[in-house]
C-alpha positions in Angstrom: 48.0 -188.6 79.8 51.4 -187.2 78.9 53.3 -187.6 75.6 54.8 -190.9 75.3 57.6 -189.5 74.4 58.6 -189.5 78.0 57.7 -192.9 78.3 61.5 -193.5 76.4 64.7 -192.2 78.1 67.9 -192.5 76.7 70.7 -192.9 79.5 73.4 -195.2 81.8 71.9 -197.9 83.6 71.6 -199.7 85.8 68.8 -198.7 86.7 65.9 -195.7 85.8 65.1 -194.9 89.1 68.0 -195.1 90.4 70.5 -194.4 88.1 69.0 -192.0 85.2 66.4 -190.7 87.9 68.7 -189.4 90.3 71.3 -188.5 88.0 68.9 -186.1 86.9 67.7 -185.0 90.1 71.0 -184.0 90.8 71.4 -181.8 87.6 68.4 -180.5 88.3 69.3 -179.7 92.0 72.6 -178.4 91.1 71.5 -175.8 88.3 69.1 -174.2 91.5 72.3 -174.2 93.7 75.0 -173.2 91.5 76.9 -170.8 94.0 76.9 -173.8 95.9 80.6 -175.2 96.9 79.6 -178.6 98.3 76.4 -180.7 98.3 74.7 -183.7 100.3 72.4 -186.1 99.2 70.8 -188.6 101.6 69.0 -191.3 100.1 66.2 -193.3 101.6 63.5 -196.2 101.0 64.8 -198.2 98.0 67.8 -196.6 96.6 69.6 -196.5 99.9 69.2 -200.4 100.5 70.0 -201.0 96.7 71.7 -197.9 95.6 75.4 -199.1 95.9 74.5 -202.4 94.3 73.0 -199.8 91.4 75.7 -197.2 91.4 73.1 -194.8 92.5 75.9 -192.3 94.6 78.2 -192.7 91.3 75.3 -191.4 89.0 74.7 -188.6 91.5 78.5 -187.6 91.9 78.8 -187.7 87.8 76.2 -184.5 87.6 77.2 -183.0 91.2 81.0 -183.9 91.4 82.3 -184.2 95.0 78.6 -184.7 96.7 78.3 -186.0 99.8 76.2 -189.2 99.6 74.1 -190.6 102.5 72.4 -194.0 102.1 69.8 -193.7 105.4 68.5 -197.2 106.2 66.3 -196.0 109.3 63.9 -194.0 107.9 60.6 -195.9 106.9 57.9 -193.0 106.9 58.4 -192.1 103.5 56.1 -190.0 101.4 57.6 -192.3 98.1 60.1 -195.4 98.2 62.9 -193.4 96.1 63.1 -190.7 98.3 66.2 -188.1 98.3 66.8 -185.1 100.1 69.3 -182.9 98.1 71.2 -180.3 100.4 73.4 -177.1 99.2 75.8 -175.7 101.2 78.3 -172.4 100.9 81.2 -172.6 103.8 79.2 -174.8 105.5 76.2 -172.4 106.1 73.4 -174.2 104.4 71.9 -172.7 101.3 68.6 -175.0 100.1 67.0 -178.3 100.3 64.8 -180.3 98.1 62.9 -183.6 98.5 63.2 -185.3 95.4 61.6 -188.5 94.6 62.4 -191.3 91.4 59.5 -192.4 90.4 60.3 -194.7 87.7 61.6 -194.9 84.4 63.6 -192.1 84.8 61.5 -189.8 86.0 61.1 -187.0 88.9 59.4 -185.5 90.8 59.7 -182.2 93.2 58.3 -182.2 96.7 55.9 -179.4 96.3 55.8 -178.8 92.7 54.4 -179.9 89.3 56.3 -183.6 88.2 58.0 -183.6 84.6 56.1 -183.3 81.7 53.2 -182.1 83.3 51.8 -180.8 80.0 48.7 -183.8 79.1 48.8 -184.5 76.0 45.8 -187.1 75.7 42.5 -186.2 77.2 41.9 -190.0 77.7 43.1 -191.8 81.1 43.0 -195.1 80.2 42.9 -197.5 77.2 39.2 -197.8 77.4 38.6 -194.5 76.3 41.3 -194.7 74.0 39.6 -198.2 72.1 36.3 -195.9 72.2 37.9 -192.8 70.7 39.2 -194.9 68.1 36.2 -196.5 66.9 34.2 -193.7 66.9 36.3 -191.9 64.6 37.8 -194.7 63.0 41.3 -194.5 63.3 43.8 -197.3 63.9 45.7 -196.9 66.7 48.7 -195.4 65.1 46.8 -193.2 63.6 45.3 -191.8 66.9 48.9 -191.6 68.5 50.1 -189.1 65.5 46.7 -186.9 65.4 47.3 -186.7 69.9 51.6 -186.4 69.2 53.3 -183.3 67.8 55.7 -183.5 64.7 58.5 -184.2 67.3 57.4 -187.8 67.7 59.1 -189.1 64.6 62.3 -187.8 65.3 62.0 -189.2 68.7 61.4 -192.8 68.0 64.1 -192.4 65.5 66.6 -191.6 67.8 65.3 -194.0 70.7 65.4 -197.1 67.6 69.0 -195.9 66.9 70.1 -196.4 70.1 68.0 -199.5 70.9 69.8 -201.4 68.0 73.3 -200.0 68.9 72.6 -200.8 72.6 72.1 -204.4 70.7 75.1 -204.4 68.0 77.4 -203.4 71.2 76.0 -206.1 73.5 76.4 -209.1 70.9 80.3 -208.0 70.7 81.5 -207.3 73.9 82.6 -210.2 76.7 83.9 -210.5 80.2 82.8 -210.3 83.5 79.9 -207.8 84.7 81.1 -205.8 87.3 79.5 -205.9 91.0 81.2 -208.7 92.1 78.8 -211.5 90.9 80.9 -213.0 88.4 78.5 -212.7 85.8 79.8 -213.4 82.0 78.3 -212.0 79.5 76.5 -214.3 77.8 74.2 -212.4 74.6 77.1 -213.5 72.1 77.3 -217.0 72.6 73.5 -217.4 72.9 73.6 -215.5 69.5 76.0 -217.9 67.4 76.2 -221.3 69.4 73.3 -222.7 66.9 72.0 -226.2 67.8 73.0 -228.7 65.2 69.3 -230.1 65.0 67.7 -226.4 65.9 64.1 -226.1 64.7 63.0 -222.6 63.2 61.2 -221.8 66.4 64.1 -222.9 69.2 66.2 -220.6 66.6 63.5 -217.7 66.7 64.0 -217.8 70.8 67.8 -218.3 71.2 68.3 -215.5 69.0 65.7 -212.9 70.6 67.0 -213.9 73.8 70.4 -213.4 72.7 68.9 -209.9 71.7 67.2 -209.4 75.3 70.7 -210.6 76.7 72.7 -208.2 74.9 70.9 -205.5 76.4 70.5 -206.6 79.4 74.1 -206.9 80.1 75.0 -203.6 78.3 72.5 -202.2 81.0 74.4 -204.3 84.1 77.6 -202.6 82.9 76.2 -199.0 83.0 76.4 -198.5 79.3 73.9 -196.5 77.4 70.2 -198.3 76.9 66.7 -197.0 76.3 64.6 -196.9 79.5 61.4 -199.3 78.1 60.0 -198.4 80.2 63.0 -199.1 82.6 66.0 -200.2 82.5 65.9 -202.8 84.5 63.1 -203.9 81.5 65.2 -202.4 78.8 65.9 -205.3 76.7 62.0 -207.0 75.9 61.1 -204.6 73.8 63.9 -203.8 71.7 65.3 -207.8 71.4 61.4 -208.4 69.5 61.5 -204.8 67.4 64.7 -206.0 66.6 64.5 -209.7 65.3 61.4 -208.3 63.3 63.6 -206.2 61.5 66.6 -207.8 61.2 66.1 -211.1 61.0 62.1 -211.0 59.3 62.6 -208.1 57.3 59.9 -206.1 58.8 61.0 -201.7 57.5 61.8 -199.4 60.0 59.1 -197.4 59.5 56.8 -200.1 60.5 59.2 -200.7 63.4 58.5 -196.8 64.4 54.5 -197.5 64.6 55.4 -200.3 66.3 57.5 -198.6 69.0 54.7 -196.2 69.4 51.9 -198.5 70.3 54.7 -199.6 73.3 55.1 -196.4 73.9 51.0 -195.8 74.5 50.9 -199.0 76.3 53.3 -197.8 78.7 51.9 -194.5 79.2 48.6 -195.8 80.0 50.5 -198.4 82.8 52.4 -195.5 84.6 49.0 -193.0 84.0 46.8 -195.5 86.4 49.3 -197.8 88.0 53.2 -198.0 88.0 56.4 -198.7 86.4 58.6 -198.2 89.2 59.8 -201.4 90.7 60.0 -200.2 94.2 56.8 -199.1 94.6 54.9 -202.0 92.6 57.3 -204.9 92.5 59.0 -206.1 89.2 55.1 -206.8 87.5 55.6 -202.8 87.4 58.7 -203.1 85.8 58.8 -206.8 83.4 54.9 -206.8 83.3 54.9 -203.9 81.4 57.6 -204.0 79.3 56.0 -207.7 78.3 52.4 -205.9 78.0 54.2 -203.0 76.0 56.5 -205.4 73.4 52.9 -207.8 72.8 51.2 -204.9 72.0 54.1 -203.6 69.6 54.4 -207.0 67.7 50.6 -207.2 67.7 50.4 -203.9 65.5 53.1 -205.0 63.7 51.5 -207.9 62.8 48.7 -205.9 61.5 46.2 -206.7 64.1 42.9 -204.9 65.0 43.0 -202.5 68.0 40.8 -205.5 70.4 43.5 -208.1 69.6 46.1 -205.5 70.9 44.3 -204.8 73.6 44.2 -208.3 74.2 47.6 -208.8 73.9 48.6 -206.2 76.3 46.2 -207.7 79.0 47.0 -211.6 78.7 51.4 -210.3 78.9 50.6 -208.4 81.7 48.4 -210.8 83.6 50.8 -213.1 83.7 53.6 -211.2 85.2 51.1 -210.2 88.5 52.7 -210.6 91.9 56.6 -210.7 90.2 58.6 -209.7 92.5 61.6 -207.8 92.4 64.9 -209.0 94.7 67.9 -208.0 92.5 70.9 -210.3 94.7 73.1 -207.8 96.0 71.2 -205.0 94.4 72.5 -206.0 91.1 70.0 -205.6 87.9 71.8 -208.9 86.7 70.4 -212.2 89.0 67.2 -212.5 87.9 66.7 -209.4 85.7 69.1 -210.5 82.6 67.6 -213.8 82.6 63.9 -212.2 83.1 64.2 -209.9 80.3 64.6 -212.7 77.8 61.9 -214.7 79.4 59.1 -212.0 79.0 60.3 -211.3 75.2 59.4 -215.2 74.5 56.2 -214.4 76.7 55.2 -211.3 74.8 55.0 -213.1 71.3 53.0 -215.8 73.0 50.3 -213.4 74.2 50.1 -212.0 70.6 49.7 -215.3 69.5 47.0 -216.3 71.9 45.5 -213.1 71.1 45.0 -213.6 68.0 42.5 -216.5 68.1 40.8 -215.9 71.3 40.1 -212.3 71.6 36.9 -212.4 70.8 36.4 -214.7 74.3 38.4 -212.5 76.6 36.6 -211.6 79.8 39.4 -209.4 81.3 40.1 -205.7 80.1 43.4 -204.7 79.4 42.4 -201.6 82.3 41.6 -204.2 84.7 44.6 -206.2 85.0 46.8 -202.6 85.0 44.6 -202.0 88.4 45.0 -205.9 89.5 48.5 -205.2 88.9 48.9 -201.7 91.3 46.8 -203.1 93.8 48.9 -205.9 93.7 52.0 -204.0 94.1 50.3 -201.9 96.8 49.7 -205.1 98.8 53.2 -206.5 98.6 55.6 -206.7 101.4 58.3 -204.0 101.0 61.1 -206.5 100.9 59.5 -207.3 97.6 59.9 -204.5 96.3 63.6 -203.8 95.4 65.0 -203.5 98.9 67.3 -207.1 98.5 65.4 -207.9 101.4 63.7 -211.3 100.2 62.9 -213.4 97.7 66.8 -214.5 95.5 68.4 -211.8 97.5 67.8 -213.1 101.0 68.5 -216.8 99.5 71.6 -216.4 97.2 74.6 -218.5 99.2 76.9 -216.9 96.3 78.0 -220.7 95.5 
């Protein structure tokens, strides 16, 4: 597996794959080309039914200024969903072409060549051998993640923390309408002060990480700056827990670090042996594991051994199989805002179910991670973030 540091991408959303993804295909594409003096990009599968709804041309024109961008609907034999072909041209004589494919959470990959951070970093595949690896030599799991990681890691997770709680801070502040034509109001601020006069500790506990996933949420809706976790569309589970352990329960920082790198393992072991990417798998790829990734993080946090994280990871993610993703209009805003505070709630219950009943479980945590690609697999396309079915194909707009 790769570091996880690549599991955490720091960028504008709406979307990883098809904003931060092609965004940097397009850098990528335009530092090959630079005598270049105009470009086209057609996109296909995924981002070209959904890409306008996601500001996918925008992202691409912000790193290749005046581009050309095609959204081909036709095309169905496709060697990946978020497929682009990146054209440069010099007075109109073509220089180059490259296929380029998004294949979630930010990441690319080159027809024909090695994908990004192709370096492995950990000689295990999946959690099983992980757990096994950490018995035999005794290490809690944190442990095993900085003996695998370089002295980077730190300073990573530091910066991806930072901008997790400011991506929060900004969210409970700002209002208005979310743009996309939706009408959407923000709603993270209100959620976070309109208190209940009778509210019991654990109605407060709720309204206030879902005001947390919220804030997120709609900072990603409005193409602001948010931590992929493992996508954007997913951004706010994660960091609306981390976040009202710290700041509301007093948990340190450097707990919270730990914390955020047990997520990060979690979702490096998803995209190793399934998927993150919600076209190709559905939003199980996409909520499922940011739910699996955040239970696992407060699980550690809570000081739990490594078989009730596991457990925890397993029971958030088996309960998100066969979710599907059908952003209306292409939007990440109807159901995804709403969804990310959902599987925040859903992630502490796992922990808490995991915490008794582990000892019982019957189901690996590798298990349901291969329930869940075959799952996605077996899905019909319109499924899988086309705006084909589902809310998209239903919404009246009343």
């Amino acid at each position: 597996m790769k570091t996880i540091k690549s599991v955490f991408k720091i960028g504008n959303g709406p979307s990883s794959s098809h904003t931060v993804g092609p965004y940097h295909a397009a850098q990528v594409f335009g530092q090959r080309w630079p005598e270049a003096d105009a470009y086209k990009v057609t996109l296909f599968g995924s981002l070209a039914f959904t890409g306008e709804g996601h500001g996918t041309g925008k992202a691409i024109r912000s790193a290749l200024p005046g581009a050309q961008v095609v959204f081909d609907r036709e095309e169905q034999d496709l060697p990946h969903p978020n497929t682009m072909l990146f054209e440069a041209f010099r007075e109109g004589r073509r220089l180059g072409a490259e296929r380029i494919f998004s294949i979630g959470g930010g990441s690319i990959r080159i027809e024909g060549e090695p994908s990004e951070d192709e370096l492995q970093v950990y000689p295990q595949r999946d959690f099983t051998e992980i757990l096994n690896e950490c018995k035999r030599s005794g290490l809690e799991l944190t442990e095993f993640i900085c003996r695998m990681e370089d002295d980077r890691l730190r300073d990573t997770l530091k910066r991806v923390w930072e901008a997790m709680k400011e991506s929060i801070r900004r969210g409970l502040e700002a209002s208005g309408t979310l743009p996309g034509g939706l009408g959407i109001e923000r709603k993270a601020g209100m959620l976070y002060r309109k208190r209940c006069y009778n509210e019991s500790a654990d109605v407060a506990m709720n309204r206030v990480i879902a005001a947390y996933a919220y804030a997120v949420s709609e900072e990603n809706a409005d193409e602001h700056i948010v931590v992929t976790a493992p996508t954007c569309g997913s951004c706010g589970v994660l960091p609306s827990v981390l976040y009202y352990m710290h700041a509301d329960r007093g948990f340190p920082e450097e707990e919270i670090l730990d914390a955020l790198a047990v997520a990060g393992l979690i979702g490096n072991v998803i995209r190793t042996n399934a998927s993150i990417s919600g076209a190709e798998c559905g939003c199980q790829a996409e909520i499922g594991s940011a739910c699996s990734m955040t239970a696992a993080a407060l699980a550690s946090l809570y000081g739990l051994n490594i078989d009730q994280i596991e457990y925890a990871a397993e029971i958030a993610m088996e309960h998100n199989l066969g979710l599907t993703c059908d952003p209306v209009k292409g939007l990440v805003q109807i159901p995804c805002i709403e969804r990310n505070a959902v599987a925040a709630m859903r992630a502490i219950s796992s922990v808490n179910l995991s915490r008794f009943l582990y000892a019982t479980r019957k189901i690996s945590f590798d298990e349901v991670v291969a329930t869940m690609y075959r799952t996605g697999r077996d899905m019909n396309e319109k499924y899988r973030e086309t705006s084909h079915g589902g809310l998209a194909e239903i919404y009246s707009g009343s």
